[in-house]
N, C-alpha and C positions, 0 to 999 in steps of 0.2 A: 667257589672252588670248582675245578674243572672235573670231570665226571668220569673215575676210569673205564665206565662202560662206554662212555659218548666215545672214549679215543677209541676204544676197542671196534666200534663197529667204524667209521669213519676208515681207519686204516685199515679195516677187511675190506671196504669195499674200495680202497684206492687200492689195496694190490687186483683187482678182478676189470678195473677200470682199461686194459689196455688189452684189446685183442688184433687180429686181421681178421679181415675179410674174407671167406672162401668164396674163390669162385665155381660156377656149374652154367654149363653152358646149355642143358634141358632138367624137365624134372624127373629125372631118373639117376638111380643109386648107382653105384659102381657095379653092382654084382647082378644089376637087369633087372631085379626084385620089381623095382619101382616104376620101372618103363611097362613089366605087364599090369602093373595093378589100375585100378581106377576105384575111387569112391561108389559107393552105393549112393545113387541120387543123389538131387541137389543138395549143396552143402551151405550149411547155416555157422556163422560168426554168431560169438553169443558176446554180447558186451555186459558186464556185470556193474554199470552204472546207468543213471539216464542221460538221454540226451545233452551232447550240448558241452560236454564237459571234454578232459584228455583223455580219457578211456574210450569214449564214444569215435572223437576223432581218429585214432588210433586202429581201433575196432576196421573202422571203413575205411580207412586207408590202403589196412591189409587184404581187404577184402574184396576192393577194386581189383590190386595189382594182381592178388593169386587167382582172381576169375580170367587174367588176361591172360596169365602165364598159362594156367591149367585149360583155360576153355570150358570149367565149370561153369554153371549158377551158383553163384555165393550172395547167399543172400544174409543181411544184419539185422538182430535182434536184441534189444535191450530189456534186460530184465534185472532190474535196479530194486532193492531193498536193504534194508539189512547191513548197510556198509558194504555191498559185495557179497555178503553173504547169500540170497538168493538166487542170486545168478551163478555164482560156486555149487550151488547145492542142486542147480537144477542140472549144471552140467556135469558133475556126479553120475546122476542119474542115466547120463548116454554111457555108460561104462561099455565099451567093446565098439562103440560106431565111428567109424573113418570118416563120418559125410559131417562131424560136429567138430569144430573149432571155437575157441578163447582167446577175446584180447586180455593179457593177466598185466598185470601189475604187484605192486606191493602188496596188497591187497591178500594177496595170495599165500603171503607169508608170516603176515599180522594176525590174520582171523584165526585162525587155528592158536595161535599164539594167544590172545585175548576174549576169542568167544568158544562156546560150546558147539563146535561143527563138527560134522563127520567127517570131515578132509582133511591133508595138509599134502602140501607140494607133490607128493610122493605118490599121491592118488591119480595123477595125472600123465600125459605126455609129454616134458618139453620137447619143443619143436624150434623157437628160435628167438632170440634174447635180442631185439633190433637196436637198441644204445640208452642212452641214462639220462634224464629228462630234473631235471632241478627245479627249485620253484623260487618264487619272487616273494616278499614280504609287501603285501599290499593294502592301502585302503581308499577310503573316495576322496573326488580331487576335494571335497570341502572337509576334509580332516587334520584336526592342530597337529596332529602328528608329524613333523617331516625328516623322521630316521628312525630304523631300528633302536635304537639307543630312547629314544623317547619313547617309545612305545614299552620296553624295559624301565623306563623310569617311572611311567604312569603306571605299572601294574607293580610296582614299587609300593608305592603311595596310596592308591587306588584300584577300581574296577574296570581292568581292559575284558571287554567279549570279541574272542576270539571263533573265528567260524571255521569249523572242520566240517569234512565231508565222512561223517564218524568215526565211530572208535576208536578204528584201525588204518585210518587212510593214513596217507602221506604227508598232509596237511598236521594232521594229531602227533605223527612221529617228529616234526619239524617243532612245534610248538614244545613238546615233550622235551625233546633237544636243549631247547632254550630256558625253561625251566630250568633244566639240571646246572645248564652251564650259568645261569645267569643270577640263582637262588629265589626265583619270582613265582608267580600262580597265576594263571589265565583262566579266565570264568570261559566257558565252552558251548558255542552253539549248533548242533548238527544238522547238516543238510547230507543231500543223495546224492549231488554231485557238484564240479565244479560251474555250470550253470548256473544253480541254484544260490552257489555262492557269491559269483559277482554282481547276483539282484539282491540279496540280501547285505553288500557293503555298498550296491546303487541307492538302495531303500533306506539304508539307515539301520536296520535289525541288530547292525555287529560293528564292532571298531576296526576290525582289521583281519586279512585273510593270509593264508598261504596258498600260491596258484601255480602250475607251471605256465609260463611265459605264451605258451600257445592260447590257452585258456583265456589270458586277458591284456595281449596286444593291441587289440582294438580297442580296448577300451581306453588304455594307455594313450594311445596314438590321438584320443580322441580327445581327452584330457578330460574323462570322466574319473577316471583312478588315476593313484600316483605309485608308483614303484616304490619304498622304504631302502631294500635293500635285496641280495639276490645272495639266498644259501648255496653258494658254490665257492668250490675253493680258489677260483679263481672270477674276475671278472669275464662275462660275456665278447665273444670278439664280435658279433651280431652290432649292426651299427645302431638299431634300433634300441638294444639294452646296454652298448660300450658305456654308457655314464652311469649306470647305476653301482654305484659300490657294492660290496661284499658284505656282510653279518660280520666277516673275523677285523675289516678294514675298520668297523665301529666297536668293536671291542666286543663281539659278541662269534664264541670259537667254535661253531658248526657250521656245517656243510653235509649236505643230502642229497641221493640222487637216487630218484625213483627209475626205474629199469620200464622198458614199454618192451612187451614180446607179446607171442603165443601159442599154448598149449593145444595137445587135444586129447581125448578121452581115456583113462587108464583101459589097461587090457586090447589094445586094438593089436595089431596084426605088425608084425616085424616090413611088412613092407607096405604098409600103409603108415608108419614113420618114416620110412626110408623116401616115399613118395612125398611126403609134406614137407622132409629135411632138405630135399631136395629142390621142390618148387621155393621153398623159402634163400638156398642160398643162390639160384637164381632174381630171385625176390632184390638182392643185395647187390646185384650189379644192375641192375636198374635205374634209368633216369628216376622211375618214380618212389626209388627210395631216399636217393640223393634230395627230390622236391621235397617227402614225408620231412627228412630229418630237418632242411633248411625252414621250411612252410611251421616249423613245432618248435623251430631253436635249441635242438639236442645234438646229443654227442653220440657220433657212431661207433658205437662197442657194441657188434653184432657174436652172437655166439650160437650153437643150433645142439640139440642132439642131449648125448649125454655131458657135451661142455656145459653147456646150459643148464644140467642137472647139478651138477658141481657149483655151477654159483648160485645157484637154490639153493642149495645145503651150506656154503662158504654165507652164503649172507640170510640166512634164517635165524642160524647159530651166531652171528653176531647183532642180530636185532632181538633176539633173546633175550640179550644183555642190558637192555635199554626197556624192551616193553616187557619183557615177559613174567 
């Protein structure tokens, strides 16, 4: 039976799924705030997973473009534990500094939701919501598995181990998903990131993963993993993933889409947001956001400010509904 929380969050986040673009032609606010301000020294991206994974990519991608825009030093840091948790918790910690940045994810709105931290969304700055990144149901190319639906019927029957990137990633919320809709039970293995995850279905460790498509193209392409199926409500138009079907095309009625942005520290200075809001929707009419989105396979639903605040709260309060 179909899960009235699954629809509940599902259709909160297809109404949030369609924005525009703003454009900015420097990083400065309208009201000048932002054209006098400058960060206090070199500014650090904190990536709240390890290497290697879509957080990490993510992390430097943005960190590239805003060092070009801004003529900053941005430099990247990963501080992985915890599901995200240590890397939230450290950046917490910069409360009032303009020169610290977060690449956030779901991440951001799980933890608080299922672990004991001193943060939730609200603690922070949003600064800008770059689009919505879905994931692949995958395992290695030498697994009996070849569909969603099999994989549903073996943990039917049987012991599927499913590998998440813990408690609260995105991977667990999808798996979570499919439990409710599908009435199954996934045995659970955690890793730190998505890295760690496609050596752990290379190695053997796990029967099957949930990735975004950036995370493990190559391996795909290479024909070490296989695709099952792809949690989005639609198929991929990417010519790379055009053949892999859907979750709902096998009978199975979820779709998921993790959000890739980022924050910076609660308490900073009205125009050192107006400074970051603005280098960021610069950020959006750049070739190299056009690359980030195309290079990751995601969808541009870019938002910045206090929009971006709204769909923190619009999609907190409907993942509640599911994990909380």
């Amino acid at each position: 039976m179909k899960s009235h929380s699954k629809k509940v969050l599902i259709a909160a986040l297809a109404g949030l799924s369609i924005t525009a673009l703003i454009g900015c032609t420097a990083p400065a606010a309208d009201d000048g705030t932002a054209e006098e301000f400058t960060p206090t020294g070199d500014v650090r991206m904190v990536v709240p997973f390890s290497a290697g994974g879509g957080s990490d990519t993510s992390g430097r991608a943005i960190a590239a473009a805003l060092e070009s825009i801004t003529g900053l030093n941005i430099s990247t840091e990963n501080r992985e534990g915890g599901s995200g948790a240590v890397g939230y918790s450290y950046f917490l910690s910069q409360e009032g500094k303009d020169n610290f940045l977060l690449a956030s994810e779901t991440a951001l709105l799980a933890l608080p939701l299922t672990q004991d931290v001193e943060f939730d969304y609200t603690s922070f700055t949003p600064i800008m919501k770059l689009g919505d990144d879905f994931t692949l149901i995958v395992v290695a190319a030498g697994s009996p598995y070849e569909s969603c639906t099999d994989v549903v019927d073996a943990a039917e029957s049987g012991r599927v181990v499913a590998a998440v990137s813990g408690a609260t990633s995105l991977d667990q919320i999808v798996f979570t998903l499919i439990e409710q809709d599908q009435g199954v039970a996934f045995d659970r293995v955690p890793f730190e990131g998505g890295g760690e995850v496609v050596a752990g279905l290379l190695g053997g460790s796990v029967d099957v993963g949930s990735l975004n498509p950036s995370e493990v193209l190559g391996q795909i392409e290479a024909g070490e993993l296989r695709a099952l199926c792809a949690v989005a409500e639609t198929r991929y138009d990417f010519e790379a993933l055009a053949d892999i079907p859907t979750a709902k095309e096998q009978g199975i009625d979820v779709a998921y889409a993790q959000f890739r942005g980022f924050i910076a520290p609660g308490g900073i200075s009205d125009e050192a947001k107006a400074y970051w809001i603005a280098a960021a929707e610069e950020f959006a009419q750049t070739d190299e956001y056009e690359a980030y989105l195309a290079d990751n396979l995601m969808q541009a639903n870019a938002l910045y400010g206090d929009d971006f605040a709204d769909y923190l709260a619009s999609n907190s309060a409907a993942l509640e509904s599911v994990i909380g």
